[in-house]
Backbone as a printed PyTorch tensor [residue, N CA C, xyz], in Angstrom:
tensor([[[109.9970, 101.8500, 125.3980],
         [108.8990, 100.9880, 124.9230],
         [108.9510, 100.8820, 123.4010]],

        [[108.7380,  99.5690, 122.9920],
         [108.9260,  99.8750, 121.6880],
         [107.2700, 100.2520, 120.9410]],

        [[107.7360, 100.3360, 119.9080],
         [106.1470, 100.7010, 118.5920],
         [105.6700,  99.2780, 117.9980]],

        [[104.7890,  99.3220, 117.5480],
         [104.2960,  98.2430, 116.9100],
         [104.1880,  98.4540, 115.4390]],

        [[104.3610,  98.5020, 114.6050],
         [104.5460,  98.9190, 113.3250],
         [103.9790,  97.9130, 112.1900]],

        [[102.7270,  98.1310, 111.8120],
         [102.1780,  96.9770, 110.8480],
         [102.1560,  97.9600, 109.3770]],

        [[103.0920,  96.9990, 108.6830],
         [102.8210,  97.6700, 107.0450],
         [102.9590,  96.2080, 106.4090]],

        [[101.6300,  96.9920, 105.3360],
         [100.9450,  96.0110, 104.5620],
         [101.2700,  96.9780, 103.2210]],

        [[101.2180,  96.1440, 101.8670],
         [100.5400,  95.7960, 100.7290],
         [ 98.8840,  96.0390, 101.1300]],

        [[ 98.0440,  96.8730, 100.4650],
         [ 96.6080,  96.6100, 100.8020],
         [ 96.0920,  97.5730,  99.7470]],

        [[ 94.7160,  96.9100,  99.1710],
         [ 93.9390,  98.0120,  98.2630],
         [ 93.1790,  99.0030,  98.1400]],

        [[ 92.8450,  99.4010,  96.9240],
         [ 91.3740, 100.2580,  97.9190],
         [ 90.8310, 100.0940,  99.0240]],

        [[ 89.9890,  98.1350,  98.4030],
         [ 89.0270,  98.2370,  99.5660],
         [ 89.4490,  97.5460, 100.4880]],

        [[ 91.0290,  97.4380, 101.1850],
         [ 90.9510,  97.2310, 102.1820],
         [ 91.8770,  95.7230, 102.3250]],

        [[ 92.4280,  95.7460, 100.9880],
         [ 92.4570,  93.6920, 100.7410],
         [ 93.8780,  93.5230, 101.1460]],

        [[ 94.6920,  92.8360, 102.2760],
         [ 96.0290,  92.2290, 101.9770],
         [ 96.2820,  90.9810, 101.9000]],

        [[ 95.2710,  90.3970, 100.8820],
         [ 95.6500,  88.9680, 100.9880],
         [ 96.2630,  88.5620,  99.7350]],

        [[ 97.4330,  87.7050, 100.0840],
         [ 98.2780,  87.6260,  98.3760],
         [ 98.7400,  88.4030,  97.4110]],

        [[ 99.2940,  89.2630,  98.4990],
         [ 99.7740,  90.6270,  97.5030],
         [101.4130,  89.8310,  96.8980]],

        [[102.0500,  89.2110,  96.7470],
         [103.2670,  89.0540,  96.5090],
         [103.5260,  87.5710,  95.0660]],

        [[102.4160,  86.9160,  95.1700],
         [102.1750,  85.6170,  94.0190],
         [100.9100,  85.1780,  94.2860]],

        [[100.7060,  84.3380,  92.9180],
         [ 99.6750,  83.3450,  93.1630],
         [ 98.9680,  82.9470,  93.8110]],

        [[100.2060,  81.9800,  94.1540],
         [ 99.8760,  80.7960,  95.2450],
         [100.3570,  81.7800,  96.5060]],

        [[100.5060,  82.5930,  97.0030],
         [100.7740,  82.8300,  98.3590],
         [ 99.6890,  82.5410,  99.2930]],

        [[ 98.7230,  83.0140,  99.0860],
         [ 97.4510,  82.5430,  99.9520],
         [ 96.1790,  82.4540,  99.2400]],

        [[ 96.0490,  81.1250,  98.8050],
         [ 94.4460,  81.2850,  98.1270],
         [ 93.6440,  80.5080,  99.1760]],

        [[ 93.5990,  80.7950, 100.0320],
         [ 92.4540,  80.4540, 101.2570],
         [ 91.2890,  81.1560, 100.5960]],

        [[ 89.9060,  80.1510, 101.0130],
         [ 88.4590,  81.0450, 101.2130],
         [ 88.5350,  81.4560,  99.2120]],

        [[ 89.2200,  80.0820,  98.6230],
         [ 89.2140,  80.8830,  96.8020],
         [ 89.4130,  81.8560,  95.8960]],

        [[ 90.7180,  82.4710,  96.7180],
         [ 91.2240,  83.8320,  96.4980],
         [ 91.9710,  83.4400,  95.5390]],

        [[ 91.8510,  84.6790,  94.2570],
         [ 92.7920,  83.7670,  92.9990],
         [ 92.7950,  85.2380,  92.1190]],

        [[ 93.1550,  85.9550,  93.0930],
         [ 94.1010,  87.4850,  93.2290],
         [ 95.9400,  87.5310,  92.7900]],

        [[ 96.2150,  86.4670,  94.2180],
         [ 97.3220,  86.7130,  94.2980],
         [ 98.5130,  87.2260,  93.6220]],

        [[ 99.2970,  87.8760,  93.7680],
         [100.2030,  88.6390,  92.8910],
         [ 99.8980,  89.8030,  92.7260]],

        [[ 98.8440,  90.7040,  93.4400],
         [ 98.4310,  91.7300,  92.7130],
         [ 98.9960,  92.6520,  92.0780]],

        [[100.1030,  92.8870,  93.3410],
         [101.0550,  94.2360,  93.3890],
         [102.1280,  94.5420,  91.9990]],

        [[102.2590,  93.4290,  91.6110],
         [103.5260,  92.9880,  90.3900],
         [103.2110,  94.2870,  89.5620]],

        [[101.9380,  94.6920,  89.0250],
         [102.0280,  95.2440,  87.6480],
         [102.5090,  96.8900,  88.0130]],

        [[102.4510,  97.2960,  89.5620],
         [102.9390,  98.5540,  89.9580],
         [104.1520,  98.7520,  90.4380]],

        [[104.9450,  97.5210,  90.3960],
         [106.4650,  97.6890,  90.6710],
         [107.1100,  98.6630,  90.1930]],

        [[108.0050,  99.6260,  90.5520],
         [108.5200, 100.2680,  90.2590],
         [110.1490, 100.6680,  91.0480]],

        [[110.6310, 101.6560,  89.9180],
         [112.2800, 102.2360,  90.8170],
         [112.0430, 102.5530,  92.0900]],

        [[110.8730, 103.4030,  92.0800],
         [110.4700, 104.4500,  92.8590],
         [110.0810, 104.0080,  94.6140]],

        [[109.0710, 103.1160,  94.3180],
         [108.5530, 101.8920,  95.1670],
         [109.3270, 100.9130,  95.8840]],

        [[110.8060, 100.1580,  95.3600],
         [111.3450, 100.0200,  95.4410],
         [112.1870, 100.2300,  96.0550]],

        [[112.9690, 101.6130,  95.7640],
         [113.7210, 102.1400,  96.7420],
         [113.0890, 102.8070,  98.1320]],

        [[111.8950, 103.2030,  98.2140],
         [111.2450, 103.3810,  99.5330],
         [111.0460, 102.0730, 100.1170]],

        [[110.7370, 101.0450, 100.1130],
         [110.6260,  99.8590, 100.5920],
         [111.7360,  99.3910, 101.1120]],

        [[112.9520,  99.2410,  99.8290],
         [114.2640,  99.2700, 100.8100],
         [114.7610,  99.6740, 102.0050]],

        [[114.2870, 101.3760, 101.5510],
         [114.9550, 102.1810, 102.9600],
         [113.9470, 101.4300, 104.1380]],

        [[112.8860, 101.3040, 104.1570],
         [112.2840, 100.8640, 105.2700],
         [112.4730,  99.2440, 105.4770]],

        [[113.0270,  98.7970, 105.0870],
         [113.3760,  97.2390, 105.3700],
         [115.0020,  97.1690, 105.9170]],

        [[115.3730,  98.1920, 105.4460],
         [117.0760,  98.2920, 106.1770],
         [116.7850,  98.6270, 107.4560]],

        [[115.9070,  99.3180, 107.8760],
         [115.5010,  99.6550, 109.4660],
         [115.9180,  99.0000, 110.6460]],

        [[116.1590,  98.9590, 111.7730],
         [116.4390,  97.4440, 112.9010],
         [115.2480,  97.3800, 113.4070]],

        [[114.6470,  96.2680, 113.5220],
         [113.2600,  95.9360, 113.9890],
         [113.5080,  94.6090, 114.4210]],

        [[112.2890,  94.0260, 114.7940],
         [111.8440,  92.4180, 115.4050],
         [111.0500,  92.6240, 114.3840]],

        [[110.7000,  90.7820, 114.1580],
         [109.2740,  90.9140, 113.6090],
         [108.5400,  90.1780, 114.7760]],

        [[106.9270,  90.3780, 114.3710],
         [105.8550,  89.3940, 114.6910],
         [105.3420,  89.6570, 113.3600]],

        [[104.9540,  87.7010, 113.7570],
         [104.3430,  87.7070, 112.5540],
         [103.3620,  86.3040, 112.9280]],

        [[102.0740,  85.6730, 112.0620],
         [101.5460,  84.8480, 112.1770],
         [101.8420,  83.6550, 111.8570]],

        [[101.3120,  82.7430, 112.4400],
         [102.1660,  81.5310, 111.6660],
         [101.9010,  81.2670, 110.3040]],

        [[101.1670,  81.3460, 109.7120],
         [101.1970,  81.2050, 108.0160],
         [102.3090,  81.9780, 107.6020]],

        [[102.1290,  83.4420, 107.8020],
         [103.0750,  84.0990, 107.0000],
         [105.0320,  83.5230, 107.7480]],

        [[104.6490,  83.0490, 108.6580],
         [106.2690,  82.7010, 109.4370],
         [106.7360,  81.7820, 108.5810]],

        [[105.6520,  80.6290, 108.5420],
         [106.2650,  79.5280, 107.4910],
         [106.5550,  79.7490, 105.5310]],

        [[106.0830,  81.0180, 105.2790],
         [105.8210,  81.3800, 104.3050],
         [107.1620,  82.0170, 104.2210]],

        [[107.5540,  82.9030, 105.3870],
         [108.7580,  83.3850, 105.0360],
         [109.9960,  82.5560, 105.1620]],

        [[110.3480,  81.6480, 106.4050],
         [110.7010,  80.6490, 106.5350],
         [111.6340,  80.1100, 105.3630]],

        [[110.2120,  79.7940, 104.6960],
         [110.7220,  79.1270, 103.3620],
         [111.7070,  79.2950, 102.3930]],

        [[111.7170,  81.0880, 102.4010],
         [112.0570,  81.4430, 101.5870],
         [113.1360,  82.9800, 101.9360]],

        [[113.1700,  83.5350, 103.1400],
         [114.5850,  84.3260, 103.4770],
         [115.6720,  83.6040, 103.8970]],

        [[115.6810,  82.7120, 104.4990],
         [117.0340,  82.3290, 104.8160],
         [118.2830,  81.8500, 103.3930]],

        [[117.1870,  81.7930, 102.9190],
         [118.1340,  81.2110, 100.8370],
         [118.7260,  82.8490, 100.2850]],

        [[117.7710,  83.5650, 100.4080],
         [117.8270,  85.1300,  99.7580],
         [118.1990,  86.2870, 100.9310]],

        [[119.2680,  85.8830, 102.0270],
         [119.4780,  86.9350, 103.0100],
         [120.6600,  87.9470, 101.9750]],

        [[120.7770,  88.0140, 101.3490],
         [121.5950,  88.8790, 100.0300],
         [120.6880,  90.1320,  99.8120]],

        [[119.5230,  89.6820,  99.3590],
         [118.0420,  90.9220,  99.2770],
         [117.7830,  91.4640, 100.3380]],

        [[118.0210,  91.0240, 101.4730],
         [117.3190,  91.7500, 102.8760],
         [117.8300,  90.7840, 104.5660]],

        [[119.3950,  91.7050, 104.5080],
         [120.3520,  90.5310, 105.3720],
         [119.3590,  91.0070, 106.4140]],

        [[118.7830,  92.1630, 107.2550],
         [118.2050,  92.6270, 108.5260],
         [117.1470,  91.2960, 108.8460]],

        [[116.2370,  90.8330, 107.6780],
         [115.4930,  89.9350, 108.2300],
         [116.0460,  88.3870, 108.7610]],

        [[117.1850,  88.1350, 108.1610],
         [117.4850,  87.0440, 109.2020],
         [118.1890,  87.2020, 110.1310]],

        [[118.4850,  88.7050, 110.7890],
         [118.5180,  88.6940, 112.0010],
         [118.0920,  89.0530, 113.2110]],

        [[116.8610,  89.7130, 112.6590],
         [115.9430,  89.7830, 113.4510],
         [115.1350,  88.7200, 114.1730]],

        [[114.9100,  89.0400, 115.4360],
         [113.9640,  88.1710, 116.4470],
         [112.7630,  87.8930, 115.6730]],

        [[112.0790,  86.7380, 116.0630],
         [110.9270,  86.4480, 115.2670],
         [110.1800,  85.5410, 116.1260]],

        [[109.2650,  86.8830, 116.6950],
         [108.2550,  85.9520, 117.7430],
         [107.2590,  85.7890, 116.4770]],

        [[106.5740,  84.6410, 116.8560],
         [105.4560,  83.6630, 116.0640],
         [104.2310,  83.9700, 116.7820]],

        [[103.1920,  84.5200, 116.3180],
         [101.5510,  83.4330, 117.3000],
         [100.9570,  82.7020, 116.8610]],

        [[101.2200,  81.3200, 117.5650],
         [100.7340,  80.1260, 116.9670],
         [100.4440,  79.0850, 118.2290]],

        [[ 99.4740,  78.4260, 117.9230],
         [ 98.9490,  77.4040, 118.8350],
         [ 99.0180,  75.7980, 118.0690]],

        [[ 99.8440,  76.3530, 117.2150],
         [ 99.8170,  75.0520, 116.5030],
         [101.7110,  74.4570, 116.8530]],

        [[102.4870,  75.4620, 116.6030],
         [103.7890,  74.5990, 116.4670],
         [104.3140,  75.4540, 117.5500]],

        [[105.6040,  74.5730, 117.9140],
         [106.0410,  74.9390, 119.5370],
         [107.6240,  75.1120, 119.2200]],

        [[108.3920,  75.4620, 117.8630],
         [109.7130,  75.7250, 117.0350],
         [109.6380,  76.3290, 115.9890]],

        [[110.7970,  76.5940, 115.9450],
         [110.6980,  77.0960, 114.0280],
         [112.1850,  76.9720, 113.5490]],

        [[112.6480,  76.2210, 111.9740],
         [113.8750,  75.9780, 111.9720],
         [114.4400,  77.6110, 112.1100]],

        [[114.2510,  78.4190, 111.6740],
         [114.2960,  79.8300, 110.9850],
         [114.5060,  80.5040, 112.1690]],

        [[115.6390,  80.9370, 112.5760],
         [116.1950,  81.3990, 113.9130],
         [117.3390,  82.8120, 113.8890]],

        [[116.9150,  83.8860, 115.1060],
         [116.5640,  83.1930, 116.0890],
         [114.7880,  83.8110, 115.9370]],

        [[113.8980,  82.0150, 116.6370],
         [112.4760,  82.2620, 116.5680],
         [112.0070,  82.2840, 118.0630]],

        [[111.0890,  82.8390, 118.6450],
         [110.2080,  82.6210, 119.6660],
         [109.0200,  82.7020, 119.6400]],

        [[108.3260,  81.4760, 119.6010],
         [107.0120,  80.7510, 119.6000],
         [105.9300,  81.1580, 120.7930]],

        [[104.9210,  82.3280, 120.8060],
         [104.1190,  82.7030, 121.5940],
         [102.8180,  82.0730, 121.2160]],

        [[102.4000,  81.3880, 122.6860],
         [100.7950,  80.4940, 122.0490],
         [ 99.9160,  81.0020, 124.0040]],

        [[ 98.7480,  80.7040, 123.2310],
         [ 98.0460,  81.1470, 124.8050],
         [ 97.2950,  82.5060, 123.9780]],

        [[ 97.7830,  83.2640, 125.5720],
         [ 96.8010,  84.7180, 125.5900],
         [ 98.2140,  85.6120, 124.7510]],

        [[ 97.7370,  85.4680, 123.2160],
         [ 98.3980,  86.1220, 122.4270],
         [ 98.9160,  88.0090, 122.9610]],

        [[ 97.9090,  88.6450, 122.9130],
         [ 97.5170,  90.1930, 123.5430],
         [ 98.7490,  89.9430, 124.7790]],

        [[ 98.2580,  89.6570, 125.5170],
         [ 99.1550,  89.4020, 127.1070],
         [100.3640,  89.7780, 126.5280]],

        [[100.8690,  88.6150, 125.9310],
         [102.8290,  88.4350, 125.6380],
         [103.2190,  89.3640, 124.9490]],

        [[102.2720,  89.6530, 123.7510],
         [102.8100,  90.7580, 122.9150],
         [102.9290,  92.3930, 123.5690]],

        [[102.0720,  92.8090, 124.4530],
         [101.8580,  93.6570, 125.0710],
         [103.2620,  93.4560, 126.0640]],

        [[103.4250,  92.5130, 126.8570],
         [104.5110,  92.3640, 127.5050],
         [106.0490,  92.6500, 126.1290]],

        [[106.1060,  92.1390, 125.5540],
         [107.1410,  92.3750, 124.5530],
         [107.3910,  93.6440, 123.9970]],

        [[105.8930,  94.5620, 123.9770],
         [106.2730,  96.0430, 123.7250],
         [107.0010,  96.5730, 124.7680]],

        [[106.4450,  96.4380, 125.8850],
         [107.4160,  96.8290, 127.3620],
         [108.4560,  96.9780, 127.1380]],

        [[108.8960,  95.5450, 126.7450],
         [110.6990,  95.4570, 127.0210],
         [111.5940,  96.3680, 126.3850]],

        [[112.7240,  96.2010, 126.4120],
         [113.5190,  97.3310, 125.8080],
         [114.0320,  96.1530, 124.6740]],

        [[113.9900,  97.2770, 123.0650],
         [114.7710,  95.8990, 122.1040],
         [114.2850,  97.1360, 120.5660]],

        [[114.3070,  96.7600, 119.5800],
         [113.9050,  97.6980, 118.6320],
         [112.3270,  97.3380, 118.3650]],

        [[112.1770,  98.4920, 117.2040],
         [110.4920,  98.1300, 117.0920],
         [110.2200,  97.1320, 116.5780]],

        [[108.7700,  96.4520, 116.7880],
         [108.2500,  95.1340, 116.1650],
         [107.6360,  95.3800, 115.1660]],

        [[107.9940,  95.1240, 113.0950],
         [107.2000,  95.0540, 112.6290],
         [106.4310,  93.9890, 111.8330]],

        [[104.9540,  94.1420, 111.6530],
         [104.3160,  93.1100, 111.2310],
         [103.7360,  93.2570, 109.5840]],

        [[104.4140,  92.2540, 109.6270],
         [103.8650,  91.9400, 108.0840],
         [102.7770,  90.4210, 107.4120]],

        [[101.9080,  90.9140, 106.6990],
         [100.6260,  89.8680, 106.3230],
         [100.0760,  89.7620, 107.6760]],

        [[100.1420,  88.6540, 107.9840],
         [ 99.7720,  88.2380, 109.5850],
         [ 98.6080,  88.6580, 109.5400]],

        [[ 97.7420,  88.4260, 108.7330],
         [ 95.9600,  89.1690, 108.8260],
         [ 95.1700,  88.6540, 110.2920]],

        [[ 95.2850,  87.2680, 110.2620],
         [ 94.7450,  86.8380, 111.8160],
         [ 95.1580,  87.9200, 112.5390]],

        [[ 96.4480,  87.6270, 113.2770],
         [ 97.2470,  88.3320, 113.8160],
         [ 96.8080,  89.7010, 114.1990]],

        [[ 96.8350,  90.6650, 113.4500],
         [ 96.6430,  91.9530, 113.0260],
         [ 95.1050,  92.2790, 113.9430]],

        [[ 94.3440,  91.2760, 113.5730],
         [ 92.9720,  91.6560, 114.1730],
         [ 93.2510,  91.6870, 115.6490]],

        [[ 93.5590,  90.5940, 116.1020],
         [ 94.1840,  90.3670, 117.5220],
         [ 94.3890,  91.9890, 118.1220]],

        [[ 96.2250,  92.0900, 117.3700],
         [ 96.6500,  93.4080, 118.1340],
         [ 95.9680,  94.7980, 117.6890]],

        [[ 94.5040,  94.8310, 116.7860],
         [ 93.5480,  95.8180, 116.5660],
         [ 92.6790,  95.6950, 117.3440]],

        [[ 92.0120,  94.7790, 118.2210],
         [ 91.1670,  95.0350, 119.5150],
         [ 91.7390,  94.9740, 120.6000]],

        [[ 92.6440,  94.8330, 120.8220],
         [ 93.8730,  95.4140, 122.2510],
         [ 94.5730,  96.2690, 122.0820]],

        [[ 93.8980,  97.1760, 120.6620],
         [ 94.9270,  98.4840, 120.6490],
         [ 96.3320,  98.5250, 120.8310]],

        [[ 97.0180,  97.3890, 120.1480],
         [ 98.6450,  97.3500, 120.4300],
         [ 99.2540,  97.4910, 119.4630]],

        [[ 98.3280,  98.4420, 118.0300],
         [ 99.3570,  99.0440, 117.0560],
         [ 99.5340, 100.0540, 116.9910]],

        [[101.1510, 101.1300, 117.1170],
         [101.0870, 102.1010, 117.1810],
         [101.0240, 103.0230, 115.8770]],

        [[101.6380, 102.0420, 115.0260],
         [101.8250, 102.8200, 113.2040],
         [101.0630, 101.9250, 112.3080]],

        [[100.7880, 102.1940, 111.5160],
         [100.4620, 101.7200, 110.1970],
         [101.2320, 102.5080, 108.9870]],

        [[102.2240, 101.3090, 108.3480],
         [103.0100, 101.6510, 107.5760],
         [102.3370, 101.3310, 106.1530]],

        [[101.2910, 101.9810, 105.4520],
         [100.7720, 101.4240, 104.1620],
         [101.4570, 101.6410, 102.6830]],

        [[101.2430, 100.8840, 101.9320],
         [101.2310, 100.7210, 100.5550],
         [100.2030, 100.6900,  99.8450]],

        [[ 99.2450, 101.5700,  99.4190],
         [ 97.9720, 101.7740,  99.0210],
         [ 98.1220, 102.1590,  97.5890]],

        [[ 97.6110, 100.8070,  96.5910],
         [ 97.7740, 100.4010,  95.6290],
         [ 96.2760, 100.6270,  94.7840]],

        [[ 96.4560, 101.5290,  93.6600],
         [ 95.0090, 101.8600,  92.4780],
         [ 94.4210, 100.6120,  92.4550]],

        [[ 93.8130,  99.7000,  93.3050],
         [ 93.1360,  98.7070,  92.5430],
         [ 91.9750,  98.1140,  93.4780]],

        [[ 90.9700,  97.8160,  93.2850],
         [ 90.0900,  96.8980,  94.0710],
         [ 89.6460,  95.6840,  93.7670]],

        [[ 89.7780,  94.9220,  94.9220],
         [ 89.5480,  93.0420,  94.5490],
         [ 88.3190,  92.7080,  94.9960]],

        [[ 87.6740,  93.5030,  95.4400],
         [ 85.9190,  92.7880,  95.8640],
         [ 86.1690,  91.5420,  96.4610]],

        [[ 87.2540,  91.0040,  96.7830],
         [ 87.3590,  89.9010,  98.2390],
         [ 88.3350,  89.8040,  98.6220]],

        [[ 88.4470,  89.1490,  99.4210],
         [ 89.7410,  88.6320, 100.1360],
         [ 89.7810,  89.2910, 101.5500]],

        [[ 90.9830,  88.9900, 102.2540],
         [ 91.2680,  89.2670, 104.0120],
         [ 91.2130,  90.7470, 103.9400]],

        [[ 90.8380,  91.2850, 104.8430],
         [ 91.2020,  92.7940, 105.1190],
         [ 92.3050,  93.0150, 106.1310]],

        [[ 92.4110,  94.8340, 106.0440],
         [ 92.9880,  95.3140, 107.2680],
         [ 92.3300,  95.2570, 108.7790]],

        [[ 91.4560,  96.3180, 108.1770],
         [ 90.0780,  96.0830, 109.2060],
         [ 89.3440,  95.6770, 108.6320]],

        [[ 88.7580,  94.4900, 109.1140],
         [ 87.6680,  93.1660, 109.1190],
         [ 87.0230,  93.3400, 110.3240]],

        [[ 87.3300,  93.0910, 111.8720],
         [ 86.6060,  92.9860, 112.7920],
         [ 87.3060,  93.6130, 113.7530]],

        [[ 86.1690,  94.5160, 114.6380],
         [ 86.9240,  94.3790, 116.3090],
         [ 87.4900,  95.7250, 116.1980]],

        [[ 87.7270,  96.7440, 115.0530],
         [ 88.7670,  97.7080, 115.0840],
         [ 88.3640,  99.0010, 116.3500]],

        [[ 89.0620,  99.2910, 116.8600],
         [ 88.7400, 100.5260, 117.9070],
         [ 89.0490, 101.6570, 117.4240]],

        [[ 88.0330, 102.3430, 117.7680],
         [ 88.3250, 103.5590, 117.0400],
         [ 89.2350, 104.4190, 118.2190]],

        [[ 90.3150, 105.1090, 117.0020],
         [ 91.2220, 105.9950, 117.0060],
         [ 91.9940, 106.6980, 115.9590]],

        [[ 92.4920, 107.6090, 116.2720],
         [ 92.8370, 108.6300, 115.1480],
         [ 94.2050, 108.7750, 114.8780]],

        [[ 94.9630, 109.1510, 113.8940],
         [ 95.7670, 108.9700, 113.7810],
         [ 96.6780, 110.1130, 113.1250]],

        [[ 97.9240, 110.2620, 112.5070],
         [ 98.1780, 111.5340, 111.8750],
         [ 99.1850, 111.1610, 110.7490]],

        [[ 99.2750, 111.7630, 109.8150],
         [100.6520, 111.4740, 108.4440],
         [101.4820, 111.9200, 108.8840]],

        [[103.2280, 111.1120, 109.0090],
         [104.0780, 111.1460, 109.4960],
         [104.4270, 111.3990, 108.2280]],

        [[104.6480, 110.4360, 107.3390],
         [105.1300, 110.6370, 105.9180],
         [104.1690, 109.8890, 104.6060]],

        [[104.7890, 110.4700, 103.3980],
         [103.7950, 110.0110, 102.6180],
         [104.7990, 110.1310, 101.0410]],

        [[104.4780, 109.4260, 100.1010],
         [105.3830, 109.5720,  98.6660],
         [103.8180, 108.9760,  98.1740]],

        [[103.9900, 109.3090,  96.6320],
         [102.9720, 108.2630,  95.3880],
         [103.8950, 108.3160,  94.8010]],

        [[104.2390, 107.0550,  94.3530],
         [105.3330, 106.4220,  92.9020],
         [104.2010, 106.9160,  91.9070]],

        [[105.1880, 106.7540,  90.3800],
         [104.7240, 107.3310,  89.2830],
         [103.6210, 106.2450,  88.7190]],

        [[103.3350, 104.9650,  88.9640],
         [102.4260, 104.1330,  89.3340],
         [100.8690, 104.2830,  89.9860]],

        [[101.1740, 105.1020,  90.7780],
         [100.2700, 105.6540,  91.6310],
         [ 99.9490, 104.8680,  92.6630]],

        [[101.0270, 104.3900,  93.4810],
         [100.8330, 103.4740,  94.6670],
         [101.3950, 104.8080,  95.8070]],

        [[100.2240, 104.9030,  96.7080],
         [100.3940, 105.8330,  97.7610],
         [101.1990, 105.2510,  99.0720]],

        [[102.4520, 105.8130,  99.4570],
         [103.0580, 105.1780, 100.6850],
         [102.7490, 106.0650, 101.7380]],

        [[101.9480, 105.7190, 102.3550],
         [101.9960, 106.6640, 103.5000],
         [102.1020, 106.0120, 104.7860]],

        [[102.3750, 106.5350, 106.3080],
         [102.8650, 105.8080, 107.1480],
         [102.1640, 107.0060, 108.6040]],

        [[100.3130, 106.2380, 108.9360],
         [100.0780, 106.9130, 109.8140],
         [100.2510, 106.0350, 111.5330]],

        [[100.5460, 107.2250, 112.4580],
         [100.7070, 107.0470, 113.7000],
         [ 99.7560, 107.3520, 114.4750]],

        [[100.3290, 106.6400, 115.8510],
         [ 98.5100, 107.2140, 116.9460],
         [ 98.8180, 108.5570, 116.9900]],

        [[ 97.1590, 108.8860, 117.2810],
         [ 97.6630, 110.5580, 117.4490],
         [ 96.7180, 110.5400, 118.5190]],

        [[ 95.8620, 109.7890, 119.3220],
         [ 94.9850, 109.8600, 120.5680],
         [ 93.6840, 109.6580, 120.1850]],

        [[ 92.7450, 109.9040, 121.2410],
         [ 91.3460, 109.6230, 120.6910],
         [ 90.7630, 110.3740, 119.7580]],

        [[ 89.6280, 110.1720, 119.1790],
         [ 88.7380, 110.5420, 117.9550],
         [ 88.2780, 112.0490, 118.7330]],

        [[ 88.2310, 113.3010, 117.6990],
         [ 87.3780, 114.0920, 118.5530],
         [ 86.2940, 114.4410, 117.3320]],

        [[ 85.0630, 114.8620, 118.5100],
         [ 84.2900, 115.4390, 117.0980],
         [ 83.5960, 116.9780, 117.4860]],

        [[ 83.3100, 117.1110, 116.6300],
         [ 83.0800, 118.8230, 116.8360],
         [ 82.5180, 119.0800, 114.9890]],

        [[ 81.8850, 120.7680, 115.7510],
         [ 81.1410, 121.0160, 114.1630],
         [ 82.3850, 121.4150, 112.9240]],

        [[ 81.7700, 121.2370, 111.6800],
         [ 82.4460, 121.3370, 110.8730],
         [ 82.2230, 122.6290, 109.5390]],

        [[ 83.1450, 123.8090, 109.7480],
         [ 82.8370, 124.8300, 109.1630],
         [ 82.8040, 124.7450, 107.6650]],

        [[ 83.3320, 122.9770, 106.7020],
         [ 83.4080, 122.8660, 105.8200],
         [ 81.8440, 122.2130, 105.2310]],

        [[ 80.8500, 122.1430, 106.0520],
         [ 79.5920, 121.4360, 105.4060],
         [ 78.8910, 122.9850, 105.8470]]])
C-alpha cells in the first residue's frame, strides 16, 4: 500500500499559500507570495533535494498541476524525478493535461484516491494542492506530513488545516533546523489521540 505524503512550505500560523513568488497565487488578495526566498539556504536546500530525488507519484490539484505544468517540463535538469512521475490531477474542470504521463481524476475525489493508495506503485506526494489537501484530511488519507516550518507569520492566506481535520496523532520520524531557522520536520500516523492525566501540570 502506498503512503500519502503531503509536504508543504507553511508558517507559523499555518499559511501555504504562495510560498514560491508573487504571482503564484494571489487568490482571496494574497500579496505574500514569495515568502520563503529570504530563508533560502545551503542547508535547506540540500535537504529538499534529498527528498525530491525520492521515487514517488504525485497528486496534486489542478491549480498547482497547471502551475507546475508550466514550468517542469523546461527545467527537468533541476528535478529529472518530477517529469517522470505519474501525475494524477483532481479536477472537475479539465479532462487532459499536456504534461505527461497525467491522469485526470474528477467525481468522488476520496473514492479514487483511496483506491490509488491500494495499488501497488511508489508513494504519492502532494504538494500546494490546498483544496485538495482538505479533501484527503477528512477521509483521513494522509499518512505523513512532510513540513517546512518557516520563522514567520502572514495573518492570511490558505491553510494546512482550515476545515474538516480529524483528529489524530502523530510521531517525529525526522527533523533538521537550517541556520535560518526553518524547522524540517516530517511527522507520521502514529494512531488515535490518547488522553490521560498529566504529571507535568
Amino acid at each position: 500500500m502506498r503512503k500519502m505524503i503531503v509536504l508543504e512550505h507553511i508558517s507559523l500560523d499555518g499559511v501555504i499559500q504562495g510560498p514560491g513568488r508573487p504571482d503564484e497565487d494571489t487568490s482571496e488578495g494574497f500579496t505574500y507570495g514569495g515568502w520563503i526566498a529570504p530563508y533560502s539556504d545551503e542547508s535547506l536546500g540540500a535537504i529538499l533535494r534529498k527528498q525530491m530525488n525520492q521515487t514517488f507519484d504525485l497528486l496534486l490539484g489542478r491549480k498547482t498541476f497547471e502551475i507546475w505544468a508550466s514550468y517542469w517540463p523546461q527545467h527537468g535538469d533541476i528535478w529529472p524525478e518530477v517529469n517522470k512521475a505519474t501525475k494524477y490531477v483532481a479536477s472537475n474542470t479539465i479532462t487532459t493535461g499536456d504534461w505527461q504521463p497525467s491522469v485526470i481524476l474528477s467525481g468522488d475525489i476520496a473514492e479514487k484516491v483511496s483506491k490509488i493508495k491500494r495499488q501497488q506503485g511508489p508513494d504519492l506526494h502532494v504538494w500546494g494542492s490546498g483544496e485538495l489537501i482538505q479533501t484527503l484530511l477528512k477521509h483521513d488519507l494522509v499518512d505523513v506530513f512532510w513540513l517546512m516550518i518557516y520563522p514567520i507569520t502572514l495573518g492570511c492566506g490558505k491553510r494546512l488545516f482550515a476545515d474538516g481535520t480529524i483528529p489524530a496523532a502523530f510521531k517525529v520520524t525526522e527533523s533538521y533546523t537550517t541556520p535560518n531557522g526553518v524547522i524540517i520536520v516530517s511527522y507520521e500516523r502514529a494512531g488515535a489521540i490518547r488522553t490521560e492525566s498529566s504529571d507535568l501540570l
